[in-house]
N, C-alpha and C positions, 0 to 999 in steps of 0.2 A: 350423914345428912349434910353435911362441912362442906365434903368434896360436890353433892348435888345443887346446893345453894351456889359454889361458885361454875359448874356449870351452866347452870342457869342466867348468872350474870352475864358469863363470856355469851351467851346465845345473845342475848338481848343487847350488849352490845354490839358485835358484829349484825344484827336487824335495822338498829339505827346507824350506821354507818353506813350501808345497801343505803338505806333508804334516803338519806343525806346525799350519797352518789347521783342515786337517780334523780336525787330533787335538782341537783345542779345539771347535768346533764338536761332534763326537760327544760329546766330553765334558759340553758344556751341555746337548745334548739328552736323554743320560742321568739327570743332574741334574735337567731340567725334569719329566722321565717318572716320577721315583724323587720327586717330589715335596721336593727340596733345594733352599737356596735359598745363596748365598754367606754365608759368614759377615759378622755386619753388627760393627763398633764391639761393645765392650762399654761403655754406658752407666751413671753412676752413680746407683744407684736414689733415690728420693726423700724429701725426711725432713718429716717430718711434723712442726708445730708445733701444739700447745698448748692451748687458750686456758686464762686462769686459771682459769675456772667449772669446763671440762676435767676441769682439773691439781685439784681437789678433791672428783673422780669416786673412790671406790674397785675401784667395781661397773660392769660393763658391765650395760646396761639390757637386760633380758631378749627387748622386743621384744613384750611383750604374751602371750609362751608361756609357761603356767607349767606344773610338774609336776606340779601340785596341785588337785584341784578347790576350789571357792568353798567350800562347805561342809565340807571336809576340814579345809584352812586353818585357816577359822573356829574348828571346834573345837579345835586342837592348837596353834597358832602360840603361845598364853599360855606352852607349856613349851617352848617353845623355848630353847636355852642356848649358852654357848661351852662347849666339850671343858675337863675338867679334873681334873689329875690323881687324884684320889682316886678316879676313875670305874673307872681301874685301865689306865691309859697309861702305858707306860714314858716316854714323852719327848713332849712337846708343843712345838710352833716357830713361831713367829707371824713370817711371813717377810714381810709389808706392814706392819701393824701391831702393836703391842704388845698384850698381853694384856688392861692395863686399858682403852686405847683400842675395842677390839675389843668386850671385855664394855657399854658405854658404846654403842657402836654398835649393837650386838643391842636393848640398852634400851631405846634412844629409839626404837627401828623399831617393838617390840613394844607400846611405847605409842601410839604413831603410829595402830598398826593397830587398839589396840583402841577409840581415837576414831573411826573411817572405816569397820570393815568392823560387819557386823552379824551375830547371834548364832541361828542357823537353830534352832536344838533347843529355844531356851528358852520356858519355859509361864510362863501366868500364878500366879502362889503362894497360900497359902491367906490372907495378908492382903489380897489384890485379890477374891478370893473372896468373901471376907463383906464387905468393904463395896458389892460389885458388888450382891450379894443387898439390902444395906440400902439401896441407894442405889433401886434399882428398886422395889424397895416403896415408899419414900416417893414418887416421880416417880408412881406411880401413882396414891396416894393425893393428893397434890394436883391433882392433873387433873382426880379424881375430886370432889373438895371445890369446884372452882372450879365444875365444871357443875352439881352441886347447889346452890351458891349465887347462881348466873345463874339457875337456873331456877324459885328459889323467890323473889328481885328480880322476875323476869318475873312472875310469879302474885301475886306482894302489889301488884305495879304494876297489873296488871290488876283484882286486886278494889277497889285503891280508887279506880281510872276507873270503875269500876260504880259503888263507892257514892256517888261523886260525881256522877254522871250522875245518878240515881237522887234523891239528895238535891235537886238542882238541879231536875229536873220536878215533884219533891212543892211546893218553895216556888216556883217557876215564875219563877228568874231564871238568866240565860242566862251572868251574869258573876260568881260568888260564888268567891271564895278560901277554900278547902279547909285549914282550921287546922290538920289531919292533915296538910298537906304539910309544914308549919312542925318538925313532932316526927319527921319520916324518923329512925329507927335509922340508916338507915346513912351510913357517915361516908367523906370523902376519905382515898385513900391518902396525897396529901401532907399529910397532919394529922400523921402516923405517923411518930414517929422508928423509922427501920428498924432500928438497931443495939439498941434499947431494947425493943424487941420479942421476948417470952418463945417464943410459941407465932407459929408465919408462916402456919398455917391459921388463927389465930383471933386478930386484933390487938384485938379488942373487938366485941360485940353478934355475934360468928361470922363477921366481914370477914373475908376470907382478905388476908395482906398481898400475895398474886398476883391480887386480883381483876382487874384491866387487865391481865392478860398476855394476849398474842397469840401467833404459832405463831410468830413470829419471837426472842421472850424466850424461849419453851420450849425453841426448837431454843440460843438463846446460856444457857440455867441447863445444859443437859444437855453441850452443849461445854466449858462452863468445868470441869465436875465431871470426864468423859474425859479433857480433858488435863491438868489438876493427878494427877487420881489415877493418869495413864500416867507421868508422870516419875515420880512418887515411888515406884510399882510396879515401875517398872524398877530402879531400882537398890537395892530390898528383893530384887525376886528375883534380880539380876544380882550381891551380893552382894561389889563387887569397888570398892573406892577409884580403880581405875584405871581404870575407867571410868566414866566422870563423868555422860556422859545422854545422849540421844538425839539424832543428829546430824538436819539437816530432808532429809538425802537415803533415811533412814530411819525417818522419822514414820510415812509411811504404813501400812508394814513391819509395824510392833508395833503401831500402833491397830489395823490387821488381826487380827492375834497376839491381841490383848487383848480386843477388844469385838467382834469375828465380823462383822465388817462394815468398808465402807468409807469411808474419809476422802477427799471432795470439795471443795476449796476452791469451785469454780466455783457447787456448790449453796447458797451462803450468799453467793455473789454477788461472790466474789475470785479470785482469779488462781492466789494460791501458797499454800503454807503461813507465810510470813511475815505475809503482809496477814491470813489467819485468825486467825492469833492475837493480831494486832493490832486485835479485836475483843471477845474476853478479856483483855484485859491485866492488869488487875487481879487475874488468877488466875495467869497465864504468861506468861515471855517467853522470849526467846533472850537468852543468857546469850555477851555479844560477842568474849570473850575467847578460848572454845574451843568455841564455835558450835553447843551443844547445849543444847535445851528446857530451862527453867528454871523459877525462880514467882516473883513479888516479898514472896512472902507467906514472913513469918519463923518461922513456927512450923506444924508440922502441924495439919492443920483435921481436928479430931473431929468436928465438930457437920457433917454434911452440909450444914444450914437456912443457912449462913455463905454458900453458894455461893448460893442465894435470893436472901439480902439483898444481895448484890453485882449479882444482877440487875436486881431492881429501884431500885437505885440508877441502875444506867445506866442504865433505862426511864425513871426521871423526868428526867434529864439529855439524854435524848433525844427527850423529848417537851416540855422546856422551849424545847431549840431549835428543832425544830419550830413550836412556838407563835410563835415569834420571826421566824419565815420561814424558816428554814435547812430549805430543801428537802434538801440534801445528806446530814441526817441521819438521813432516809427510810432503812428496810432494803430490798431485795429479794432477798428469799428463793426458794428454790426449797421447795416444798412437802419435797421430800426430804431437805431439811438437817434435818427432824426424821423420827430410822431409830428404832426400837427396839434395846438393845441386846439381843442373842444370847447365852445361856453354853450350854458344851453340856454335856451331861445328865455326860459323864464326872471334867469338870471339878467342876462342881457333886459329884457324890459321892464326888469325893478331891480337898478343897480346899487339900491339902497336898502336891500330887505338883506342881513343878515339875522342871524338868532343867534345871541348870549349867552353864555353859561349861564346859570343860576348862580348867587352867592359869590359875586364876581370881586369882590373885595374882603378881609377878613375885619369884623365887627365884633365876635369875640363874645354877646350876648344878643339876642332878639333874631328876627328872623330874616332869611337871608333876602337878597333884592330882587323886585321881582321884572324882569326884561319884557318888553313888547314889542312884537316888528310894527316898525314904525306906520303910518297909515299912507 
């Protein structure tokens, strides 16, 4: 009976252990079906460090999405402000930064931007107006004065090869020196102090002080005049301290805007707009501090003829090296660096309608100012 009792047991053990088998087994496979996996460790999550550059982030960086279009921006960003109470807030809380901190921030951004972005709406004013007008009448009329006075050179040159010829077969000698050559009216340009020079169509006897211009001086007298009078246009019309001039990723921009036409470095035989106007210099530079179009010249230039004389200064400067050998200070121009400039008929007959930025001054609370072309 001893030995049957513990067979018995051993049965019944080995029954529940099957069956404990199988119960786990169904169980995983339920599990595996119901897509469950066993519970894993709970791991402790990760912590993030730092770096200092980091840690003097305010702002998550947008990522290149902005809410705003270019142009929206442009015009609105100048009123941009911190919240403050007189606006009619009951409680205001500056939970990162402090309030002066904060206003201090907005600042420097709004100044930032108004160096970098550029100004879609703005027109040219009625002082780019009339000197555009005086500027193209005189360009024309010296062009006009230079080929009049090449062509009446050519005709006096040629009547007195006639009447040298002429006189030469009456007395029948082959090698006589022409005493009328000795008394020529006309005189060298380097005779001529250029600064001392009243009239630049007429330095004496009707010499134009342009007679030796080439298309390559006419294209550098018309650039120097373009971009001296684009900065100084720009910020008559732009009318804003805080914005100081034209940055070179938007030269092209406003020369467009301004003279209806395009600015090519390549066509005057440079690369960028820094080497272009390192061509003019003596009219413009870049201004290294806050990287925007400048002039070295100290006082506003009335007198148009100023920009002349600065060109042919360089002409004789460039032709002295020349003489000298300095091939390198050869131009090669493209026929097209000299354009005409463009005004359109609208502008010209309201010389006084530009449009403003918005927010044209920083105010720092309330809302920004509001421009109106005038009536």
């Amino acid at each position: 009976e001893g030995e049957e009792g513990e067979e018995a047991s051993m049965e019944v053990d080995d029954g529940a252990e099957e069956e404990g088998q199988e119960d786990a087994e169904e169980a995983k496979e339920e599990a595996e079906e119901g897509g469950k996996e066993a519970p894993e460790e709970e791991l402790e999550p990760p912590r993030v460090e730092l770096t200092p550059e980091e840690q003097q982030k305010w702002f998550r960086p947008s990522g290149g999405v902005s809410d705003l279009t270019a142009s929206t921006m442009s015009q609105y960003f100048g009123g941009f402000s911190v919240p403050d109470e007189a606006e009619g807030f009951d409680e205001i809380r500056f939970e990162w930064q402090d309030a002066a901190t904060s206003r201090e921030y907005l600042r420097n951004w709004v100044l930032d931007k108004k160096r970098t972005s550029r100004i879609e709406n703005l027109q040219p004013g009625s002082w780019f107006q009339e000197k555009i007008r005086e500027w193209t009448k005189a360009f024309s009329e010296w062009q006009a004065k230079q080929k009049s006075y090449k062509a009446a050179l050519a005709q006096k040159q040629k009547e007195k090869e006639a009447a040298k010829q002429k006189k030469e077969e009456a007395e029948g000698e082959t090698e006589h020196k022409d005493e009328d050559d000795e008394g020529d009216d006309d005189m060298s340009s380097a005779d001529v102090d250029i600064y001392a020079v009243a009239d630049v169509a007429d330095v004496g006897n009707g010499v134009p002080l342009f007679k030796e211009f080439g298309v390559e001086d006419w294209a550098l007298l018309q650039l120097r005049f373009e971009l001296y009078t684009l900065q100084l246009a720009f910020r008559k019309d732009v009318d804003d301290p805080e914005r100081i001039g034209i940055a070179d990723a938007h030269l092209g921009f406003y020369y467009t805007k301004y003279f209806k036409k395009t600015l090519t470095p390549k066509h005057f035989g440079v690369a960028t707009n820094i080497e272009l106007t390192r061509l003019v210099k003596d009219a413009v530079s870049w201004d290294d501090e806050n990287g925007v179009l400048a002039t070295p010249l100290t006082e506003e230039i009335e007198d148009i003829a100023h920009f002349m004389k600065l060109t042919e200064e360089n002409r004789r400067e460039r032709q002295r090296r020349i003489d000298a050998g300095d091939e390198t200070a050869r131009l090669k121009f493209s026929p097209l660096a000299l354009q005409t400039t463009t005004i359109s008929k609208a502008a010209a007959a309201a010389p006084g309608s530009s449009i403003r930025p918005g927010g044209s001054s920083w105010a720092g609370t309330g809302t920004p100012k509001q421009w109106t072309r005038p009536a």
